[in-house]
Short mmCIF file of the C-alpha atoms (twelve columns), coordinates in Angstrom:
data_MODEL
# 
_entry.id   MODEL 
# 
loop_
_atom_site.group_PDB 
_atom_site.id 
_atom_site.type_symbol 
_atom_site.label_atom_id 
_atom_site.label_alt_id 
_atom_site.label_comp_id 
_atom_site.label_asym_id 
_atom_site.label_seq_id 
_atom_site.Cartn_x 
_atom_site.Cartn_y 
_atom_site.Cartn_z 
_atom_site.pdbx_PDB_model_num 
ATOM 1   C CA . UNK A 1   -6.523  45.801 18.925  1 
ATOM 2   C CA . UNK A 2   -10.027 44.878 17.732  1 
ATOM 3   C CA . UNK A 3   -8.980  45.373 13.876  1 
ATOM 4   C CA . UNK A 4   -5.993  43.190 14.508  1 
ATOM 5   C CA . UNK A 5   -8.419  40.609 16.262  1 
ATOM 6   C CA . UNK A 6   -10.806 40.692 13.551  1 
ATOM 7   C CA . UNK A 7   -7.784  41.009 10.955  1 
ATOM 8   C CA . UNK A 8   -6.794  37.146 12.571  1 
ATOM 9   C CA . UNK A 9   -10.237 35.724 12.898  1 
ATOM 10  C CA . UNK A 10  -10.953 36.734 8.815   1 
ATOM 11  C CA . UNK A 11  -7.479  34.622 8.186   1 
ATOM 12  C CA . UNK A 12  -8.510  31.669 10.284  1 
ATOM 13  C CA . UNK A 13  -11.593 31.482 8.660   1 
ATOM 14  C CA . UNK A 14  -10.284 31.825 5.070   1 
ATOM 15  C CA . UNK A 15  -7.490  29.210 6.458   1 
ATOM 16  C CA . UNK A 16  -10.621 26.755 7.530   1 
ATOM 17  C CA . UNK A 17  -12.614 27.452 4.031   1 
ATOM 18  C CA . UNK A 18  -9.445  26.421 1.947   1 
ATOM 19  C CA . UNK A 19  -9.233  23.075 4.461   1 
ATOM 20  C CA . UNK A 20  -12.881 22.142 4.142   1 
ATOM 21  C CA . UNK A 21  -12.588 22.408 0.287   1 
ATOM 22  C CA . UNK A 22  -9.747  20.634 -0.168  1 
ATOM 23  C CA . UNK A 23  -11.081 17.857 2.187   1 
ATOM 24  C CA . UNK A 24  -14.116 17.504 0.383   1 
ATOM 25  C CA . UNK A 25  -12.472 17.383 -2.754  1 
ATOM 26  C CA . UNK A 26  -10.955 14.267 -1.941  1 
ATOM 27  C CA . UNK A 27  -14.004 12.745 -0.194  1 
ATOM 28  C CA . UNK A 28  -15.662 13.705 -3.740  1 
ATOM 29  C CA . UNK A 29  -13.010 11.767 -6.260  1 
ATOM 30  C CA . UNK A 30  -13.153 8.940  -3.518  1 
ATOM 31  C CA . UNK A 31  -16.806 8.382  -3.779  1 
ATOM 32  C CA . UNK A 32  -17.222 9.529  -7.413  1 
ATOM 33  C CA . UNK A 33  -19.609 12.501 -6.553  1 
ATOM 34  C CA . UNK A 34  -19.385 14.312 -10.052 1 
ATOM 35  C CA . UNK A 35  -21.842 17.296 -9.152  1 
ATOM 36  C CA . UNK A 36  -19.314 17.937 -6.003  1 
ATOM 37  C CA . UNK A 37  -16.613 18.416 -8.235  1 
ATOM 38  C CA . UNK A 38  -18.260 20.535 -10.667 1 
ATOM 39  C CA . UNK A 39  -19.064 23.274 -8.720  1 
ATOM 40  C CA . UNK A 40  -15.093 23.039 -8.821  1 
ATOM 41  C CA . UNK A 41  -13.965 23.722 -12.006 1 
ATOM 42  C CA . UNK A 42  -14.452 26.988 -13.648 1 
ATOM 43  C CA . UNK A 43  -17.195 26.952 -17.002 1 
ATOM 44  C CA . UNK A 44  -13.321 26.789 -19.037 1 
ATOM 45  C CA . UNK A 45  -10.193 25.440 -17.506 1 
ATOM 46  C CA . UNK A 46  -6.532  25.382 -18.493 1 
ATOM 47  C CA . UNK A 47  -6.440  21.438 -18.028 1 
ATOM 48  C CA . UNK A 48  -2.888  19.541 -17.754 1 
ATOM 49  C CA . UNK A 49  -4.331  16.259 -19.429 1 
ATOM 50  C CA . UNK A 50  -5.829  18.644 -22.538 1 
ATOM 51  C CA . UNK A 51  -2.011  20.378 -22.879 1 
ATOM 52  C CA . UNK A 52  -2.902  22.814 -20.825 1 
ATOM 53  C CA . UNK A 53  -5.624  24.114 -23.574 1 
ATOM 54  C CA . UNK A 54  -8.801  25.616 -22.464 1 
ATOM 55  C CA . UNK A 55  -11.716 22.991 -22.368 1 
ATOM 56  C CA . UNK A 56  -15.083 22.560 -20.929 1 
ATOM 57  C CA . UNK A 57  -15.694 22.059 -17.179 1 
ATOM 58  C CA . UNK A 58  -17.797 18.859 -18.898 1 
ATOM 59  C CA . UNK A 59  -14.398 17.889 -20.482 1 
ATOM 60  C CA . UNK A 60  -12.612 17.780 -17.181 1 
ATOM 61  C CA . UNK A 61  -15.275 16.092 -15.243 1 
ATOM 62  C CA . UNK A 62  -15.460 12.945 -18.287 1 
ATOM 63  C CA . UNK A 63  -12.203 12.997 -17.862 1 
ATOM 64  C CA . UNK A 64  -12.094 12.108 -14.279 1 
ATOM 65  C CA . UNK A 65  -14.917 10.253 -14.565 1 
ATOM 66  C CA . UNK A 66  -12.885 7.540  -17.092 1 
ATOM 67  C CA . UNK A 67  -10.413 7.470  -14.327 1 
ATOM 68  C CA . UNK A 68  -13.170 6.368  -11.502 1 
ATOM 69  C CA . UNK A 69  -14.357 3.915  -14.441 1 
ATOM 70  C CA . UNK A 70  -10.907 1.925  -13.933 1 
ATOM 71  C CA . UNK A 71  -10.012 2.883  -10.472 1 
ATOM 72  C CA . UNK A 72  -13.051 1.479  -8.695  1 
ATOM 73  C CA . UNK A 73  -11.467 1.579  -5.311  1 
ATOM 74  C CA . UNK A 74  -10.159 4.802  -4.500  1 
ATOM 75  C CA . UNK A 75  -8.134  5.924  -1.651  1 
ATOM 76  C CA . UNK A 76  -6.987  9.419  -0.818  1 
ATOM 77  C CA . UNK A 77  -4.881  10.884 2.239   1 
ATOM 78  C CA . UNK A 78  -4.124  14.650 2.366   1 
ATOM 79  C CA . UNK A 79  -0.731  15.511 3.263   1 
ATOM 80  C CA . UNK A 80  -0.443  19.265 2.922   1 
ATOM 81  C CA . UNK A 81  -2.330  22.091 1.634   1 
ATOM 82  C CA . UNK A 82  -0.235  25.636 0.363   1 
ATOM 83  C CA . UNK A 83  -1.963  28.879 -0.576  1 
ATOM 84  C CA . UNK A 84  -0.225  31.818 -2.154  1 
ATOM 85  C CA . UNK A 85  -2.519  34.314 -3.598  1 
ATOM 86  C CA . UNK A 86  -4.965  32.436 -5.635  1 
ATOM 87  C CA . UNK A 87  -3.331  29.736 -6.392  1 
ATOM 88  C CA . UNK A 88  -4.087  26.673 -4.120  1 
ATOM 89  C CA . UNK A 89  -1.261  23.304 -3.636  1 
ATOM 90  C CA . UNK A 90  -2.675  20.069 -2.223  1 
ATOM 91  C CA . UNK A 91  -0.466  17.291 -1.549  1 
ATOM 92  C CA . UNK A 92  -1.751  14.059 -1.216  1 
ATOM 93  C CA . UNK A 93  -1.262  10.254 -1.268  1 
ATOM 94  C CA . UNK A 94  -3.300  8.332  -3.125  1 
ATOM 95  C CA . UNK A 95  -4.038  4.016  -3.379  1 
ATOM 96  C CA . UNK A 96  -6.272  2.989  -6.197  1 
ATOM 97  C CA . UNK A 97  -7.157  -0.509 -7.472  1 
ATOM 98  C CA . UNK A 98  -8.915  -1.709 -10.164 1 
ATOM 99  C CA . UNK A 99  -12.438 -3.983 -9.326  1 
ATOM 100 C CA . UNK A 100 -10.722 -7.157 -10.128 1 
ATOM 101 C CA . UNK A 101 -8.290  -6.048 -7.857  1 
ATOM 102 C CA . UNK A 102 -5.469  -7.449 -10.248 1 
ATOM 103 C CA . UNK A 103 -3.833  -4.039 -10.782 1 
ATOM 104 C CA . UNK A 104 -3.300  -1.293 -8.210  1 
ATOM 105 C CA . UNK A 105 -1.102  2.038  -8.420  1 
ATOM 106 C CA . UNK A 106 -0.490  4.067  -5.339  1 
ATOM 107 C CA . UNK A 107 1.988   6.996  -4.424  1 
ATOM 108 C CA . UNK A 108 1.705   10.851 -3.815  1 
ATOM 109 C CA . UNK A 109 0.239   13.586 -6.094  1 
ATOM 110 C CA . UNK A 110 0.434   17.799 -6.211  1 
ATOM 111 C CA . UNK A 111 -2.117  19.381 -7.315  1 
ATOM 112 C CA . UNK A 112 -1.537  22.805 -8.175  1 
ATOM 113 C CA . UNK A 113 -4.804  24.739 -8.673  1 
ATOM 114 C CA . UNK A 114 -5.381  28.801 -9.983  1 
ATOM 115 C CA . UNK A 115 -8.730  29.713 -8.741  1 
ATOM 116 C CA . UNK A 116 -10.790 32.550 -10.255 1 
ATOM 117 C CA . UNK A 117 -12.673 34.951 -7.905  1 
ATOM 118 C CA . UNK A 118 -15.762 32.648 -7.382  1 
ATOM 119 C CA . UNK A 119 -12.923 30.204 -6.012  1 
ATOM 120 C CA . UNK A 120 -13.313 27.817 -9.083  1 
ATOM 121 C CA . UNK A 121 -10.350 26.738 -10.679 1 
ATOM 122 C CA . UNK A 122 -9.354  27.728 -13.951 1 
ATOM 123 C CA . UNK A 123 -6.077  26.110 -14.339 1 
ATOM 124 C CA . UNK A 124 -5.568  22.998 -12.681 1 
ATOM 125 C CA . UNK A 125 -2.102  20.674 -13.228 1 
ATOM 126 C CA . UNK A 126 -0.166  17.629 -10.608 1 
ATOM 127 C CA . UNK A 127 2.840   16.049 -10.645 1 
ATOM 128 C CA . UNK A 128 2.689   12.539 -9.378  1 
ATOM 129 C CA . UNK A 129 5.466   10.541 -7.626  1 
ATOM 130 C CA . UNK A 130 5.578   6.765  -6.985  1 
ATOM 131 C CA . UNK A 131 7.717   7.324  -3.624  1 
ATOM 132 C CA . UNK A 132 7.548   10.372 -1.975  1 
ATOM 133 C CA . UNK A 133 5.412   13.548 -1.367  1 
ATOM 134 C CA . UNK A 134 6.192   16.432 -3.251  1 
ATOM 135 C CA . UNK A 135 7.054   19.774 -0.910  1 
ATOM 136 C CA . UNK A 136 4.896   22.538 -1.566  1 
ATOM 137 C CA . UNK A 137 6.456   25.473 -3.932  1 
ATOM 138 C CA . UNK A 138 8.583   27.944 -2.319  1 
ATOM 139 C CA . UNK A 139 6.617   30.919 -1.106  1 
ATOM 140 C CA . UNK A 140 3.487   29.025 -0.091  1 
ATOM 141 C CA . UNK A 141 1.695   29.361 2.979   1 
ATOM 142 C CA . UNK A 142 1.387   25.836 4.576   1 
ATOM 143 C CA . UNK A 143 -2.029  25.195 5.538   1 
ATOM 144 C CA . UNK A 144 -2.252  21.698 6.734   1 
# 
């Protein structure tokens, strides 16, 4: 009985961690906290916006960055987080405007993210949809 108990507390804890990450995340890209979000991203990561190649952690982050450099008001509201082994789904909606607030985009994103031992991720792709969230992939653990 005490295994088992310890067994759950060990899973509501990992359960939390994943949470807290994910939430912090966001809070990060909202407020543009770059040295949040590096500790992030794996030294090389299979990035969706490189082709999937391998590039720098550096090359990621300048990448986001250009996107806080137009998107000066960021908003970001977590809809569901999936974990199946080590790869971690976040669902979220998203409401950005640019500082003239002329142009704005807003809709739902999934981020799909493979994470390396050291929980940084190494492989890191979305899929963005003006209207609707996108469900979590079959097989994965809802979080949140």
């Amino acid at each position: 009985a005490r295994r088992e108990e310890e067994r759950r507390q060990a899973e509501a804890n990992r359960r939390s961690a994943y949470v807290q990450m994910v939430k912090e995340y966001l809070d990060a890209r909202r407020y543009g906290q770059t040295y949040i979000l590096s500790n992030r991203y794996a030294d090389t990561v299979q990035y969706k916006y490189s082709n999937y190649r391998n590039v720098s952690r550096s090359t990621v982050l300048v990448d986001i960055e250009k996107g806080w450099n137009r998107w000066i008001y960021r908003s970001y509201t977590l809809h569901s987080i999936g974990v199946k082994g080590n790869v971690l789904e976040i669902v979220y909606r998203f409401d950005l405007s640019e500082g003239n607030g002329r142009k704005t985009a807003s809709g739902y994103t999934k981020e799909t993210w493979h994470m390396n031992d050291n929980g940084q991720i190494y492989y890191w792709d979305e899929v963005i949809n003006k209207n609707y969230a996108p469900s979590l992939s079959p097989g994965m653990e809802q979080l949140y």
